[in-house]
N, C-alpha and C positions, 0 to 999 in steps of 0.2 A: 954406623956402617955395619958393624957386628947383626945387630938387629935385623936392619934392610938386607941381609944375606938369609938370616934365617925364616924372615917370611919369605924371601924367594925360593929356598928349596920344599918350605911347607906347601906354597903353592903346585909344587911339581909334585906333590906327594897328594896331596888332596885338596884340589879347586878350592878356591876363595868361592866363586858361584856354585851354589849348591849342582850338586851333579842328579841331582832325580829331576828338580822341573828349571833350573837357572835363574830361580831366584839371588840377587846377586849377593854378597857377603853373609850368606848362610851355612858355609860348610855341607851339612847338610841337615835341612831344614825338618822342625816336626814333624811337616806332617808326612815328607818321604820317607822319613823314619818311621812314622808309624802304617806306610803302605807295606813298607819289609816287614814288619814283625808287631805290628798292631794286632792283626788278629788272630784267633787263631787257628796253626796251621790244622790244615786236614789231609786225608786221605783221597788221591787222586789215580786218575787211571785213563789213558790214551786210549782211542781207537783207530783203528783197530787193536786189539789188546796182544804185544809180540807173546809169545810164548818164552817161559822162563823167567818172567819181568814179577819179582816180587813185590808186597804190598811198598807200595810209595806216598812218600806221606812233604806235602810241601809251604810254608809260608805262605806265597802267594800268587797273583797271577802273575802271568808275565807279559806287564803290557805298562804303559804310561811311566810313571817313576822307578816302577822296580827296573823294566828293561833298561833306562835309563841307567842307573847305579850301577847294575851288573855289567852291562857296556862301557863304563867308564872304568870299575876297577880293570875289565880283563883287556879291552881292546886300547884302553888310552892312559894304561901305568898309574891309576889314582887308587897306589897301595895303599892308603891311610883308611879306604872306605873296607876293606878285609874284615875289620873288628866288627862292624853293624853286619854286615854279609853272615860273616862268623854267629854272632848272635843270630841270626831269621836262621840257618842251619842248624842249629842248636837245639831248636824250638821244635824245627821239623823231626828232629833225631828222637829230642822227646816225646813227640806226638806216638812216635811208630814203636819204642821200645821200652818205653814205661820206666821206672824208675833202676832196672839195671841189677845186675849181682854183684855185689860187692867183691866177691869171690871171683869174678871173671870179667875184668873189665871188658867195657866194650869197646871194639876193635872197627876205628872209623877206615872202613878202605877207599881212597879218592881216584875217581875214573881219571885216568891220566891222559894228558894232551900228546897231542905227536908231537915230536923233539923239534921238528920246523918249524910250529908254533910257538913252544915257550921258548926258542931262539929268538923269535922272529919279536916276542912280546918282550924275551926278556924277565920274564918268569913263569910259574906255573901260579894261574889262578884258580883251581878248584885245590890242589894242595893246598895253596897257602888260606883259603877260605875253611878246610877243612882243620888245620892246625888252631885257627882262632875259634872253631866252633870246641875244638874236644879242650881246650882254655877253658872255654865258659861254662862245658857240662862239669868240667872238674870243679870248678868253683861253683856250682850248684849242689855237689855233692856227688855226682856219678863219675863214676871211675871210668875216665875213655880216657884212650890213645889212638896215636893215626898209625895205619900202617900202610905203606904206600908200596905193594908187593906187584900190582898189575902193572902190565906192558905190552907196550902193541909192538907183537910177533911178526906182522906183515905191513907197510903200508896202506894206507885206506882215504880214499876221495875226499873232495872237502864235501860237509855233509849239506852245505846250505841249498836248498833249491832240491835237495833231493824229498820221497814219499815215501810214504809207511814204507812200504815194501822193497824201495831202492836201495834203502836205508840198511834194511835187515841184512840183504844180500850186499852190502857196501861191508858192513861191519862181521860181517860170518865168519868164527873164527880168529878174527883180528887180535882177540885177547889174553894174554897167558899169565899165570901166576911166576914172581921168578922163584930161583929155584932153590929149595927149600921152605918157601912160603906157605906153602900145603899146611905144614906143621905148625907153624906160627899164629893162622888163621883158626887152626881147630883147641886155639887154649879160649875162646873167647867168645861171645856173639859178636856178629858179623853185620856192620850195616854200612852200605855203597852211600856213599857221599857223589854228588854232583851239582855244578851251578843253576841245572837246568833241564827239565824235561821236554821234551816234544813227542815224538812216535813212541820214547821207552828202548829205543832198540838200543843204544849203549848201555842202560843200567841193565837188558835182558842177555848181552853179551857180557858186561861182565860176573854176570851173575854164574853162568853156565863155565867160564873161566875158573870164579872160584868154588865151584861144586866140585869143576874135573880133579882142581888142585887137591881141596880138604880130603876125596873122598881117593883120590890116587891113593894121598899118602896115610889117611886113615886103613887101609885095606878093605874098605865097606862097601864103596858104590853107593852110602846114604849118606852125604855129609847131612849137616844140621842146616836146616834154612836161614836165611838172610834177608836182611830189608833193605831199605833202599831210604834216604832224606837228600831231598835239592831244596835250594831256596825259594827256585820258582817253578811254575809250569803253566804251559797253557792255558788260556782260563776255560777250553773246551774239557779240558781234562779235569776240571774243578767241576764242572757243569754236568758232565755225566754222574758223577759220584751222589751232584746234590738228586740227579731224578732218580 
């Protein structure tokens, strides 16, 4: 009895059917695992290219099993799959910032959900993706923490169905460091965690968020630049980089 309870809350935590193709009693199976973080990640770039969207660097495309997983942890509560997510971020984190200063860990910031949504889900999925990734870089050796300082200052549209530029003008603004955060962010390098790119226009809004913040409270107007890792992104966005 004990038992048959415990696979039914694993069940609710992470499918019995694998969640990238539904292969059934796989968890999740090789070789979706190896779509997320088989290979490796690289450096990608949207078009149109928003302004203020630092170098972005991601696991893989986002299409067939990845879409899959990532859909499953955020929209359908299949918390257990965090850890593999975590791991393809991790990868991407690495891609973009090299092995790290010891002296200055780096400082994972997660693009934050509107509070309707992680009501509505039940939790935050790009936090809790980002906590299992700065896990794995520590147990690589690199000194990361998450610091989860950004927030949305205004209400903003749901983004689906929106275009390059509805997006930009959706999100303008939308982003503020909270307060005292300025200071927290300039002990460290800086790189923007998210589940996911398309147009760039959230990691370009939050970037311009935490410039305003480091450089308010630096006194300089020059904070120090930042990067950007998600797990996935368009695979057009992969495809300009490779021509």
């Amino acid at each position: 009895m004990r038992n048959g309870w415990w696979r039914e809350l694993s069940g609710l935590v992470l499918p019995v059917d694998c969640a990238g193709c539904g292969r059934p009693r796989a968890g999740l199976c090789p070789a979706c695992k190896a779509a997320l973080s088989g290979a490796h990640p690289r450096r990608v770039r949207p078009s149109p290219l928003p302004g203020r969207l630092p170098p972005v660097h991601a696991a893989a495309p986002y299409e067939n099993a990845v879409r899959a997983v990532l859909l499953a942890h955020k929209e359908r509560g299949a918390l257990g799959l965090a850890g593999v997510l975590g791991r393809a971020l991790a990868g991407s984190v690495r891609a973009g910032t090299g092995r790290g200063d010891p002296a200055a860990p780096l400082l994972l910031v997660p693009v934050p959900s509107a509070r309707s949504s992680t009501r509505a889900r039940g939790h935050d999925p790009v936090l809790r993706i980002a906590r299992a990734a700065a896990g794995e870089l520590r147990r690589g050796g690199l000194a990361a923490r998450v610091l989860p300082v950004l927030r949305q200052r205004r209400p903003v549209a749901d983004q689906a169905g929106l275009g390059a530029g509805a997006r930009r003008a959706n999100l303008d603004g939308a982003l503020a460091v909270a307060g005292g955060g300025g200071r927290l962010l300039a002990r460290g390098p800086v790189c923007l965690v998210d589940d996911l790119l398309t147009t760039g226009s959230t990691l370009a809004e939050a970037a311009r968020a935490v410039a305003e913040a480091v450089g308010a409270d630096a006194g300089t107007g020059r904070p120090p630049p930042c990067r950007a890792a998600v797990v996935a992104a368009s695979r057009s966005a992969f495809e300009i980089i490779r021509n």
